[in-house]
N, C-alpha and C positions, 0 to 999 in steps of 0.2 A: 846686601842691598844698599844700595849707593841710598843716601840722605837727601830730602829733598831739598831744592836750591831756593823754593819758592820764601820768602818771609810773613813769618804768623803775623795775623794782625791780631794787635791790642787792645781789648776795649779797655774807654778808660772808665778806671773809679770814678765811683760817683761818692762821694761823703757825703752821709745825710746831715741833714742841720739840726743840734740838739734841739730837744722840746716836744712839745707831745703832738699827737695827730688828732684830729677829731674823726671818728668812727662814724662808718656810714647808718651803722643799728643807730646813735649817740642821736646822730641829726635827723633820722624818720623818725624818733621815739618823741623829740621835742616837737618835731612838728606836728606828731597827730594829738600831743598835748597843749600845745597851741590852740589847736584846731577846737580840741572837745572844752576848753576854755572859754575861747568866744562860743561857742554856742550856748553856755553854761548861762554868762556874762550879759549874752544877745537876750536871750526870754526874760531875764530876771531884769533886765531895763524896758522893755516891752510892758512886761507886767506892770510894772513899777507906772508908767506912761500911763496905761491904760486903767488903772485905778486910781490916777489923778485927776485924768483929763475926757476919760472915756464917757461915749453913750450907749447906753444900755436898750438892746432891741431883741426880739422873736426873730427867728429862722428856724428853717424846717430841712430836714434831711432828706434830700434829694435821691442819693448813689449811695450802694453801700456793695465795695469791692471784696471779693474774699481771695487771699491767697494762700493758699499752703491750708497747713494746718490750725485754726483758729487765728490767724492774723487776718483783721481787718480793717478796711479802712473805711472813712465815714465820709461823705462830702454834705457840706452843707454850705446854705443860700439863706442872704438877708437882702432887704430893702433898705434904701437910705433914698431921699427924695430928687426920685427921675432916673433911678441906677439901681441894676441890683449888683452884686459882690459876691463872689463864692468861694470857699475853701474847703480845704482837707484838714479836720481837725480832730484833738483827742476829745470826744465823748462818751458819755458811756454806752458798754458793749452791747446792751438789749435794746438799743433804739434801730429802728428800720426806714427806711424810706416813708416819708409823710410824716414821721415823728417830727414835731415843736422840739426847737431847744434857743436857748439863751445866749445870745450874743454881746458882748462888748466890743464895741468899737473907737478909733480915734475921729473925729470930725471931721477933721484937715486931711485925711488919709485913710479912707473908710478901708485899704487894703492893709492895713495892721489891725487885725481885730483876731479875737481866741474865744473858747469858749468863756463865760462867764463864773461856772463851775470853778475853774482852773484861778480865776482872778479874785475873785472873789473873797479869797480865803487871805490877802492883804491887808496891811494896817492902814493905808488908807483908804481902801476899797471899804473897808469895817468902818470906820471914820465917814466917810459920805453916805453910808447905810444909814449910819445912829443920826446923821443931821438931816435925812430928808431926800437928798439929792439923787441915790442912787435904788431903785427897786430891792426887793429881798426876796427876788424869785428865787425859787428852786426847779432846778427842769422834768 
């Protein structure tokens, strides 16, 4: 068999460049630890906020979502003067719709607000309890 006449082509080398690579696992692992960070970061300044500067008001449970198996969600509604404000918040799990519970809120921002429960348990939240300032409900 006669050889063929056609000429191979070459790819060329490529050399890699010393040094390391960064990994695609390396860069999703830091960012969902980024991620779970600020969120960490986010409540614990909230909190912080709102046991400084926070007012302290009743709301009542509005909706209460069920999903799955024992996962549920709570919504609940406050008043601030000419407005009312509502969220999805951790409460506790035996309250139902029409249940009262305890809100704190920012003044300047009535849409940063959490349960009371939750803030409450803060050093300076404890600190404006012991002077006066702040109620010592329990929901």
């Amino acid at each position: 068999m006669p050889k063929s006449t056609r000429k191979k082509r070459l790819r060329p080398v490529i050399k890699k460049k010393p040094g390391k690579r960064i990994s695609f696992s390396l860069i999703l692992f830091i960012c969902f630890t980024a991620f779970f960070l600020y969120r960490i970061i986010h409540f614990e300044i909230l909190d912080k906020s709102l046991a400084r500067d926070g007012i302290v008001t009743r709301g009542y449970i509005y909706k209460v979502s069920r999903y799955g198996k024992g996962t549920h969600t709570r919504y609940y509604r406050f008043y601030y003067p000419n407005s009312h404000f509502e969220r999805t918040g951790e409460v506790y799990n035996s309250m139902n719709p029409g249940d009262s519970i305890t809100v704190i809120f920012l003044p300047d921002n009535p849409d940063k607000n959490r349960s009371w429960r939750i803030v409450k348990t803060r050093r300076k939240a404890k600190e404006r309890i012991r002077r006066g300032e702040l109620p010592d409900w329990d929901d």
